[in-house]
ROVEXPA-140884 format. One record per residue (C-alpha): residue number from 1; residue in one letter; y, x, z; chain. Coordinates in Angstrom, 3 decimals. Each point is the difference from the previous one (the first is absolute). Example, Ala and Ser with C-alpha at 12.3 -4.5 7.8 and 13.67 -1.06 7.14 Angstrom:
2
<1, "A", <-4.500, 12.300, 7.800>, "A">
<2, "S", <3.440, 1.370, -0.660>, "A">
END
This chain:
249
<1, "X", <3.353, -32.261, 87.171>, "A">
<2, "X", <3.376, 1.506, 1.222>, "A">
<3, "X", <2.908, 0.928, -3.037>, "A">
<4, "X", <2.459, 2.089, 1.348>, "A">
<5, "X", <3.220, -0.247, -2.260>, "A">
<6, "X", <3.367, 2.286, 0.390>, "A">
<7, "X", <3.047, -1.660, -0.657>, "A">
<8, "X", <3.392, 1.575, -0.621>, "A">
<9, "X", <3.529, -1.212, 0.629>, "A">
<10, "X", <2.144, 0.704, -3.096>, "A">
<11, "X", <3.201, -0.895, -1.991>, "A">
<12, "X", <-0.412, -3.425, -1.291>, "A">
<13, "X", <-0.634, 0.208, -3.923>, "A">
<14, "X", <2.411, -2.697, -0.206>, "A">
<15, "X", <2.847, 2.729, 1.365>, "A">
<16, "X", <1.640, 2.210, -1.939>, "A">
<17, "X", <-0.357, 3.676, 1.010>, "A">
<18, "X", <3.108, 1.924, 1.029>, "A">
<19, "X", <0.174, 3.790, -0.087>, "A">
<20, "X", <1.868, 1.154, 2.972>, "A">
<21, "X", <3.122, 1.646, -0.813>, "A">
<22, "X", <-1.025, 3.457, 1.212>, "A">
<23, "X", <-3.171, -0.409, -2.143>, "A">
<24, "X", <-2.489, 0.614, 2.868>, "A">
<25, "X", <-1.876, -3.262, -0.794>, "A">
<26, "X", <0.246, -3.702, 0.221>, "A">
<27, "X", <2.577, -2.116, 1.361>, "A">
<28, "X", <-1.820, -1.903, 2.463>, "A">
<29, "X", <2.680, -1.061, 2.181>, "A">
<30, "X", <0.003, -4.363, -0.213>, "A">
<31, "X", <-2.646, -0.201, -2.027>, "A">
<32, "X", <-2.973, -2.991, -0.515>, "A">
<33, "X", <-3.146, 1.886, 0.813>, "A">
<34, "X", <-3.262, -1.358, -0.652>, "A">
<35, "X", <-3.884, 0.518, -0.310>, "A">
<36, "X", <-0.958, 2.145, -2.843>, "A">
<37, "X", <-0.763, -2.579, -2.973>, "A">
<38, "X", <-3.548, 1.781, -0.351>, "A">
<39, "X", <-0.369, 0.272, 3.431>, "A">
<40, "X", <0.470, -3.750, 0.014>, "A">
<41, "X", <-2.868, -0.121, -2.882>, "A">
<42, "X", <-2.628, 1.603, 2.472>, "A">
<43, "X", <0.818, -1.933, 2.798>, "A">
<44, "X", <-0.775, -3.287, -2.135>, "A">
<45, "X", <-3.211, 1.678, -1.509>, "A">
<46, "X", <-1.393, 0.523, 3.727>, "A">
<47, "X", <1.508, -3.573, 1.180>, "A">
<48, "X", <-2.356, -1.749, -3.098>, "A">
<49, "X", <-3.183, 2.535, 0.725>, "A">
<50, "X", <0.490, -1.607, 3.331>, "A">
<51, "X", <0.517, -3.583, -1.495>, "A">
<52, "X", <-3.731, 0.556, -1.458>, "A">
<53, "X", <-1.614, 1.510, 3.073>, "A">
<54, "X", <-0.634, 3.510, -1.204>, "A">
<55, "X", <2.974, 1.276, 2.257>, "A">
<56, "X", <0.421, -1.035, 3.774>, "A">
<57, "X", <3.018, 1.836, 1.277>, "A">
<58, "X", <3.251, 1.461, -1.723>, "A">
<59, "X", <1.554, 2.826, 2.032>, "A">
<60, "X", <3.980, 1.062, -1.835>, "A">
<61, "X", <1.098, 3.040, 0.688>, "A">
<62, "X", <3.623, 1.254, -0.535>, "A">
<63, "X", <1.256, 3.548, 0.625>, "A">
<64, "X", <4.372, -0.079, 0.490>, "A">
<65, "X", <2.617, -1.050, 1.804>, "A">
<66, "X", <-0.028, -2.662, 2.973>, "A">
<67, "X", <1.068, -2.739, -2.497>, "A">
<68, "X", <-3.420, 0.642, -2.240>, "A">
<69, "X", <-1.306, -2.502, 2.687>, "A">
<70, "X", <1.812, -2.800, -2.097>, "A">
<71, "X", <-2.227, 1.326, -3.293>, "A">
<72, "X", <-3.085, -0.403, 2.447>, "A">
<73, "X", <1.030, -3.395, 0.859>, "A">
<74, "X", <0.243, -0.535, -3.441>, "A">
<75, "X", <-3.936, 0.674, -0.378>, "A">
<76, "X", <-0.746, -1.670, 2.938>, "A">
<77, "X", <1.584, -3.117, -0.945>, "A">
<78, "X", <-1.767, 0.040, -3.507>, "A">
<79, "X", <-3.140, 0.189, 1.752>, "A">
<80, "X", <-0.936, 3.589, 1.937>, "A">
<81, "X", <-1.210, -0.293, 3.052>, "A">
<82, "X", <1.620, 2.809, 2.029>, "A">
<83, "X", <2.006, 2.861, -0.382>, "A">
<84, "X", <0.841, 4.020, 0.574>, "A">
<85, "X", <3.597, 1.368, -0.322>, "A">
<86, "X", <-0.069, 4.142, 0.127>, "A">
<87, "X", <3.586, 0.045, 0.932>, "A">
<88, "X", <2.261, 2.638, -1.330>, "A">
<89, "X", <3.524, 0.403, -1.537>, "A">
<90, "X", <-1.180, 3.136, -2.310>, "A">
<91, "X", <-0.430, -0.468, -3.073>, "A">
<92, "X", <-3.911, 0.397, -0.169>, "A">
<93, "X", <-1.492, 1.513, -3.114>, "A">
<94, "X", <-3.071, -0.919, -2.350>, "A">
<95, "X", <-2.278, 2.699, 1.776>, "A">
<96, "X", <1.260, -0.899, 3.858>, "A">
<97, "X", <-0.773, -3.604, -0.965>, "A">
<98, "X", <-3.163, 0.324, -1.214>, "A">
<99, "X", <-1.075, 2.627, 3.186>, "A">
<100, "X", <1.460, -2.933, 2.603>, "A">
<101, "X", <-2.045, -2.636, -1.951>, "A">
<102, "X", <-3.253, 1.960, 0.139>, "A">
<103, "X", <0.863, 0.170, 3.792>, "A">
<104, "X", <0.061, -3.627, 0.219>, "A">
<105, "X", <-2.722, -0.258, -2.510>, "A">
<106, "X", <-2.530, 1.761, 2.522>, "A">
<107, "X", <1.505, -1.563, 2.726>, "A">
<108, "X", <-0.055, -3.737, -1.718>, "A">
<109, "X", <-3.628, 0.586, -1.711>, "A">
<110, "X", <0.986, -2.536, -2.720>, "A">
<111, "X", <-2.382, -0.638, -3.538>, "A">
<112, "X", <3.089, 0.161, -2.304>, "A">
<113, "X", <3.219, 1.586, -0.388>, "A">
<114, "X", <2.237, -2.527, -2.135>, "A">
<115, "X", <3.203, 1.461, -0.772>, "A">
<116, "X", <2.565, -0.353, -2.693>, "A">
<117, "X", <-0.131, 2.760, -2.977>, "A">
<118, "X", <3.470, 1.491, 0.824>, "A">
<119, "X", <3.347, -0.808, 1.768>, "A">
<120, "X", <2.929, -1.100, -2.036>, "A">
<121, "X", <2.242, 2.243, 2.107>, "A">
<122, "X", <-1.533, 3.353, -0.804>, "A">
<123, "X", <-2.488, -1.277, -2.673>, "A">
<124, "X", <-2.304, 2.938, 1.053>, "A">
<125, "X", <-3.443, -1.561, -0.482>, "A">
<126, "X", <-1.391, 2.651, 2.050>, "A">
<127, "X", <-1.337, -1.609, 3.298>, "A">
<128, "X", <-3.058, -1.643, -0.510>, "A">
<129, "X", <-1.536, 2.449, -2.163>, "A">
<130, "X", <0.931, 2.498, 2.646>, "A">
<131, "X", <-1.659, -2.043, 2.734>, "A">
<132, "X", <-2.978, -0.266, -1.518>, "A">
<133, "X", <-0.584, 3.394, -0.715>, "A">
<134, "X", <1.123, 0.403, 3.674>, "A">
<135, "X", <-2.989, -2.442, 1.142>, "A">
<136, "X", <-1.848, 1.283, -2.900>, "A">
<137, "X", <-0.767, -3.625, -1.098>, "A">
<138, "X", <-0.146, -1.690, -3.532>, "A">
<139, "X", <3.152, -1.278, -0.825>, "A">
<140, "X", <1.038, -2.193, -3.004>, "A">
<141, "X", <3.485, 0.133, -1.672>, "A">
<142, "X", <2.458, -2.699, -1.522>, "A">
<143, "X", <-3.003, -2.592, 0.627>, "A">
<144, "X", <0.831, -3.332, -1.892>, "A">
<145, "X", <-3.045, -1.396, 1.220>, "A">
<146, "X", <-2.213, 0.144, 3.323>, "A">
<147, "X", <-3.223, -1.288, 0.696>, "A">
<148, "X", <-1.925, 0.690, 2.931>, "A">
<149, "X", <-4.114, -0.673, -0.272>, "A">
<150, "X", <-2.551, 1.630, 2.259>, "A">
<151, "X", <1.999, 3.104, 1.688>, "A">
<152, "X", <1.472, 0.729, -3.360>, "A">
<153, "X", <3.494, -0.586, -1.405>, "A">
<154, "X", <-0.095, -0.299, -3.652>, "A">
<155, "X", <3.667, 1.110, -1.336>, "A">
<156, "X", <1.840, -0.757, -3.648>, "A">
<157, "X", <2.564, 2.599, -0.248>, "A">
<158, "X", <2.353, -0.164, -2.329>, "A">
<159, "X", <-0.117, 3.061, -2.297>, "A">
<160, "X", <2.258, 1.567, -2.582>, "A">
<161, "X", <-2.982, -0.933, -2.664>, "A">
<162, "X", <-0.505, -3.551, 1.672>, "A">
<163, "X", <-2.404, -1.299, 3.026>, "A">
<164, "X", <-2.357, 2.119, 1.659>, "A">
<165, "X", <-2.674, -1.372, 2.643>, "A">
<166, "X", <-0.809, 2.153, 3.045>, "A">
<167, "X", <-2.936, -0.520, 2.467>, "A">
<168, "X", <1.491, 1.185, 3.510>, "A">
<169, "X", <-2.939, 0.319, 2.873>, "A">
<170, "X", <1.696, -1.429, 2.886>, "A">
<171, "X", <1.763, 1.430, 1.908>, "A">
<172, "X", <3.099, 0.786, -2.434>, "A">
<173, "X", <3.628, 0.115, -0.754>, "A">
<174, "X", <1.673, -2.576, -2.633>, "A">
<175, "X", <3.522, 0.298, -1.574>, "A">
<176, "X", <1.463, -3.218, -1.915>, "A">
<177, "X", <1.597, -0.268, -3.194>, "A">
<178, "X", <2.619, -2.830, -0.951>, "A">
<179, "X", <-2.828, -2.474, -1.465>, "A">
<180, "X", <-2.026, -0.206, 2.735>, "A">
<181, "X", <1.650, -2.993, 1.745>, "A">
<182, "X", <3.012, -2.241, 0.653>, "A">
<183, "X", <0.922, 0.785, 3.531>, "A">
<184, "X", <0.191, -3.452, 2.131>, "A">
<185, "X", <3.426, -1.005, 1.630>, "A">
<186, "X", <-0.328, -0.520, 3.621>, "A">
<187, "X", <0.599, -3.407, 1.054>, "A">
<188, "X", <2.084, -0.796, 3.531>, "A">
<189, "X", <-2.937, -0.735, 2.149>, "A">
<190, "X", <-1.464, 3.343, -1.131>, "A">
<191, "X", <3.073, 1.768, 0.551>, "A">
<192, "X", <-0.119, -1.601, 3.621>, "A">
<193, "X", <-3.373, 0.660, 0.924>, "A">
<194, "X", <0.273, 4.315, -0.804>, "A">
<195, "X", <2.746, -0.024, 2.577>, "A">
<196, "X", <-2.952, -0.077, 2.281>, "A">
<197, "X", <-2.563, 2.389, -1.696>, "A">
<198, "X", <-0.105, 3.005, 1.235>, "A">
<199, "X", <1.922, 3.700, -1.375>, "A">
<200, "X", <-1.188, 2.954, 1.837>, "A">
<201, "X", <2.939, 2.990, -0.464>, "A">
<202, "X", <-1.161, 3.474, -0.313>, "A">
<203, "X", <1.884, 2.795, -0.452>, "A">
<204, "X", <-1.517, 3.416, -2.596>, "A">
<205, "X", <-0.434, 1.598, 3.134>, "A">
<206, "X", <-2.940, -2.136, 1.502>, "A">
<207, "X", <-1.652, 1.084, -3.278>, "A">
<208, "X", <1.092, 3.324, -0.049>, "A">
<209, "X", <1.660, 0.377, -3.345>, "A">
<210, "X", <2.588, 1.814, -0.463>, "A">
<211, "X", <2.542, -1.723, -2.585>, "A">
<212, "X", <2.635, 2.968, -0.277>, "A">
<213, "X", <0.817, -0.694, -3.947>, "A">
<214, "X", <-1.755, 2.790, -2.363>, "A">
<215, "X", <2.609, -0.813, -2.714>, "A">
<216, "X", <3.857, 0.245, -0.197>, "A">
<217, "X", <1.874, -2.607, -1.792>, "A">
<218, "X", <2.767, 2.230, -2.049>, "A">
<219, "X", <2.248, -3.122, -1.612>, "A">
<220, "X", <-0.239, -3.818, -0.480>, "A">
<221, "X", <1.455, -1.014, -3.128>, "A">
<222, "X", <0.048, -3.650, -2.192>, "A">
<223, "X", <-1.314, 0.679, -3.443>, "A">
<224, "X", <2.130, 0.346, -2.529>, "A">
<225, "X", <1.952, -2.843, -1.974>, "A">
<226, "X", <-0.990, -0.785, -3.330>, "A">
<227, "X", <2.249, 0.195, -2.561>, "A">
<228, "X", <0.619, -3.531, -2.287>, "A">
<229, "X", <-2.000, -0.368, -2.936>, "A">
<230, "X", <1.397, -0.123, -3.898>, "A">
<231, "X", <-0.497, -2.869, -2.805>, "A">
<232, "X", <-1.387, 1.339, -3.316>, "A">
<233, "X", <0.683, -1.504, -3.117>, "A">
<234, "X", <-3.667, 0.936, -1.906>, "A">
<235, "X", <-3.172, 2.046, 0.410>, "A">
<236, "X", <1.433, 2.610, -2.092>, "A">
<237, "X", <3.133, 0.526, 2.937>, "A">
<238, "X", <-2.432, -0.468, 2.978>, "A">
<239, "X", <-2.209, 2.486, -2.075>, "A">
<240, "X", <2.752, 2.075, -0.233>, "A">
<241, "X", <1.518, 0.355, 3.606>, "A">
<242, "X", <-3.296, 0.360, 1.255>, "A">
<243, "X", <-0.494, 3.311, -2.266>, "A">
<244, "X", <3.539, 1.406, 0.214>, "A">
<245, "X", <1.640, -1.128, 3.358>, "A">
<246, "X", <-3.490, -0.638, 2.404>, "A">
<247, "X", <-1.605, 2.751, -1.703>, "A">
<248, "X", <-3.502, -1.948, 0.700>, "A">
<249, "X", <-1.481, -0.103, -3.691>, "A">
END
């Protein structure tokens, strides 16, 4: 079984974000950038499917900038067993990525598309749905648990209401929630040995998509401050302020 998984180079969630003066987006300028943390989540689900022999390669895929090979790296050090960097310095939307990972999807031939729910950057949740309506395959959503028995990949999801189980007929497209896993650090001889694995860099054209941005980004601004809160004295105050200053009862 092959699992192809995208990875995608972000601002560390460690950072804090800096509007850009003009307000035309994000300061990126010196800035940590790392994997996306749920990116990081599906790479460790596919390294363990492989750990029980239900998996038998990992392919990571990243779509950016030269320096997305470092997020790769990243993979292949936890475990992955090659890469593909679809180099570009656009910035690539939801629908372009999902179009250049069918490409590699039909190219690749792999059981299982593992990718994280959504990006912390743009928090879009948008791409693996749209893939797998692209490849018009079963896909389950914010999956806390997967388990893969005869050609099938039974899902939890995590649901407004609670857990739902899905029974995906192989093959199919999986996005992971927060509680699937704890993502493994890489230890030094890992980190030594994906020096050598290999990254194959692509660029949208080989796939012909064209990533020309659909949307226009008007302003970029932090949300607002919030004001201090106030002491009350008794129920009959908080009561009160709620009813003549918040005007919420």
């Amino acid at each position: 079984m092959k699992i192809l998984v995208p990875v995608k180079r972000v601002v560390d969630y460690n950072v804090k974000v800096r509007v850009k003066p003009d307000q035309t987006g994000v300061d990126l300028a010196n800035v940590k950038m790392s994997m996306n943390p749920f990116c990081e989540i599906a790479v460790e689900e596919a390294i363990r499917l492989k750990e029980k022999g239900v998996a038998t390669e990992i392919i990571a895929v990243s779509i950016g900038p030269v320096q997305a090979q470092e997020t790769i790296r990243t993979a292949l050090a936890m475990g992955a067993d090659r890469g593909i960097l679809v180099q570009t310095d656009d910035t690539v939307e939801p629908l372009a990525v999902a179009k250049i990972l069918k490409a590699i999807t039909d190219e690749e031939n792999p059981d299982i598309v593992l990718l994280g729910k959504q990006a912390i950057d743009d928090d879009s949740n948008q791409t693996g749905q749209m893939l797998a309506a692209l490849l018009d395959w079963p896909q389950g959503t914010f999956a806390s648990e997967v388990a893969i028995t005869d050609g099938k990949a039974n899902v939890t999801r995590e649901v407004d209401g609670g857990l739902q189980t899905v029974a995906l007929q192989l093959p199919a497209v999986i996005t992971t929630d927060l509680r699937l896993n704890e993502p493994r650090y890489a230890s030094l001889p890992n980190i030594m040995k994906a020096k050598r694995k290999p990254i194959d860099t692509k660029a949208p054209a080989d796939y012909g998509v064209d990533t020309a941005p659909r949307l226009e980004v008007l302003k970029v601004t932090e949300p607002p401050k919030r004001e201090a809160g106030i002491k009350v004295e008794s129920v009959a105050e908080l009561v009160a302020k709620l009813k003549d200053e918040a005007g919420v009862i």
